[in-house]
VMD Tcl script that draws the C-alpha trace (Angstrom):
set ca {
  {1.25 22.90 -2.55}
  {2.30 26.24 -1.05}
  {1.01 29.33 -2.96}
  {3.58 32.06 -4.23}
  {3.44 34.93 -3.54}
  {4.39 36.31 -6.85}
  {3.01 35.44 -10.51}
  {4.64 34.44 -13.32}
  {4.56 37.64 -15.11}
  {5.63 39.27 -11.90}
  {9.18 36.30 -11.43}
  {10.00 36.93 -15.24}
  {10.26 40.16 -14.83}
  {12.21 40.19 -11.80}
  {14.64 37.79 -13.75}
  {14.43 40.26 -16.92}
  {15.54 43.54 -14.27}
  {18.70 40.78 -13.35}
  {19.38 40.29 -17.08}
  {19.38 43.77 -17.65}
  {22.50 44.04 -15.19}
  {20.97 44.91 -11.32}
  {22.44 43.13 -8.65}
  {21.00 40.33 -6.99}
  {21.13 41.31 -3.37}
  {19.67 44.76 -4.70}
  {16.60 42.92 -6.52}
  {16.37 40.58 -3.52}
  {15.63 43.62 -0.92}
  {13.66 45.21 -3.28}
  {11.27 42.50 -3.87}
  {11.15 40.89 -0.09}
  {13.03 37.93 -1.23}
  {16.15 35.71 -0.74}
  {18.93 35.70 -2.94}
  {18.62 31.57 -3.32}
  {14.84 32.43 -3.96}
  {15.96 34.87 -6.88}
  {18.43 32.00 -7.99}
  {15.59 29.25 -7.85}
  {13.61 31.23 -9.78}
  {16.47 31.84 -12.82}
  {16.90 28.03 -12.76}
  {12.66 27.45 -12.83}
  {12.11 30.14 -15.35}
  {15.56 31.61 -17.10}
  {15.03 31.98 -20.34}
  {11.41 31.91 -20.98}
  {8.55 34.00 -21.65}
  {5.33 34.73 -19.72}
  {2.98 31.90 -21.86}
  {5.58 30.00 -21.72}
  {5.98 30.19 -17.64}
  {1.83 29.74 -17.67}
  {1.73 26.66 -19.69}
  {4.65 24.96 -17.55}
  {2.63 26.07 -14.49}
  {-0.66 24.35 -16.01}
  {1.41 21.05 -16.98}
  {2.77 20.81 -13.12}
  {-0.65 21.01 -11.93}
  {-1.68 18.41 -14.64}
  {0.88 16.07 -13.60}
  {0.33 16.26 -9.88}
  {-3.32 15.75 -10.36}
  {-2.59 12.69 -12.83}
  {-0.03 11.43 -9.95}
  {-2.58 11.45 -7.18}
  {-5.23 9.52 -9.36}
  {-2.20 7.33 -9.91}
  {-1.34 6.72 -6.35}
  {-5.12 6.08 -5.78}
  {-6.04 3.64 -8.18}
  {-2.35 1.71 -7.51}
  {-3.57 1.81 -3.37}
  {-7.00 0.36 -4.57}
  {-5.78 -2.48 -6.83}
  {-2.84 -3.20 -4.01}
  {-5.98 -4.26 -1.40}
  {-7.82 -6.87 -3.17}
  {-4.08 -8.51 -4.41}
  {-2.72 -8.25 -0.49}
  {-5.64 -9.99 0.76}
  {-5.42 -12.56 -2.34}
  {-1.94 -13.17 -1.96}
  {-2.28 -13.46 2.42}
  {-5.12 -15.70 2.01}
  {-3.23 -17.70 -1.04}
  {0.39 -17.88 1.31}
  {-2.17 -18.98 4.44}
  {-3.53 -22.17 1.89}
  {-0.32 -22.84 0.79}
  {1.05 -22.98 4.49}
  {-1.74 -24.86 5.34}
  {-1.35 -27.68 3.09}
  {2.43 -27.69 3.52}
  {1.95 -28.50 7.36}
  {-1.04 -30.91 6.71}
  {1.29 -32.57 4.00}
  {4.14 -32.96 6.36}
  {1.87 -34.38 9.14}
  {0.73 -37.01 7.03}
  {-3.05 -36.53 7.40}
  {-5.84 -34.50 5.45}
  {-6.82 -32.10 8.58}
  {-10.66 -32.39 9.60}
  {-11.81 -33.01 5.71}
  {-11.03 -36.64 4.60}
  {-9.55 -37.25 0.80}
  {-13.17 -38.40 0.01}
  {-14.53 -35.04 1.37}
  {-16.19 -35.53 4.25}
  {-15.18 -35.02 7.72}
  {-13.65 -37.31 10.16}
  {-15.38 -38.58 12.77}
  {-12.40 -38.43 15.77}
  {-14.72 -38.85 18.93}
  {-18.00 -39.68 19.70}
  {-20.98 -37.30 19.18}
  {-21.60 -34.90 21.76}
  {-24.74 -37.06 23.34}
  {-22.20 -39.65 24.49}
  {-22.03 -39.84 27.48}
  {-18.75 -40.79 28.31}
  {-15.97 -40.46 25.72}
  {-15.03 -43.62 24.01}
  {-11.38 -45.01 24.38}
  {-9.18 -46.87 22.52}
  {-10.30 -50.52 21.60}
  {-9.68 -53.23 24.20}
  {-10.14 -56.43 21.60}
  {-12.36 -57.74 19.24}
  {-14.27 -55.02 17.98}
  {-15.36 -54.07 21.92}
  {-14.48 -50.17 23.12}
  {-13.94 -49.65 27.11}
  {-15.76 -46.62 28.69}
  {-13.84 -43.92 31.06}
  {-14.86 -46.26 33.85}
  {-13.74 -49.49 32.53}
  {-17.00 -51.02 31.75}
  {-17.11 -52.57 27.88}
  {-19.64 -52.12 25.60}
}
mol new
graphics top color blue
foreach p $ca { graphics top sphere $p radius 0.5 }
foreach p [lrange $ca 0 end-1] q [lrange $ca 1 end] { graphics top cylinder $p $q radius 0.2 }
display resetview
């Protein structure tokens, strides 16, 4: 947050001199500022006194601390429920498509996983049954 240049005691009693009666271009030359500075100023602080300017100075400070801590601890809950609710919508995806397709995916209903090829020490891959409980080889061969 920018720092003013000028204090509270010093704004109130710039807005006391314009209460008083002196014109508001004259106060703004004579103080360095502009006219719609001089008019932000009545509507900040017209009307009050010098604790009064303090203590609504401290409470501004208060609340943007209190809003940052805010912002912080919302941005460290959001995390932990974005990944949740990805990983959640990813399951429920999941078991939408494996629904749909009519099988369980690579775990069985019992658990286990399905066996869809032979084991990696094959040596050929086995195809489709050719009869009664015999399996033909790439090559043709039976087994």
């Amino acid at each position: 947050m920018k720092r003013s240049r000028f204090t509270e005691e010093q704004i109130i009693g710039v807005l006391k001199e314009h209460e008083a009666g002196a014109k508001t271009a004259d106060l703004a030359r004579k103080h360095g500022v502009s006219e719609a500075t001089l008019y932000n100023w009545k509507a900040k602080y017209g009307g009050m006194d010098v604790s009064e300017a303090k203590r609504l100075k401290q409470l501004e400070e208060e609340n943007a601390k209190l809003k940052k801590l805010l912002a912080e601890q919302m941005l460290d809950a959001a995390v932990p429920r974005e990944l949740l609710s990805k990983n959640g919508r990813a399951r429920r995806q999941a078991r939408r498509r494996r629904a749909s397709s009519g099988h369980d995916g690579p775990v069985g209903a019992a658990g286990l996983l399905h066996r869809r090829c032979g084991s990696q020490d094959d040596p050929l891959p086995l195809m489709p049954t050719a009869g009664h409980g015999t399996a033909v080889t790439a090559q043709g061969s039976r087994q």
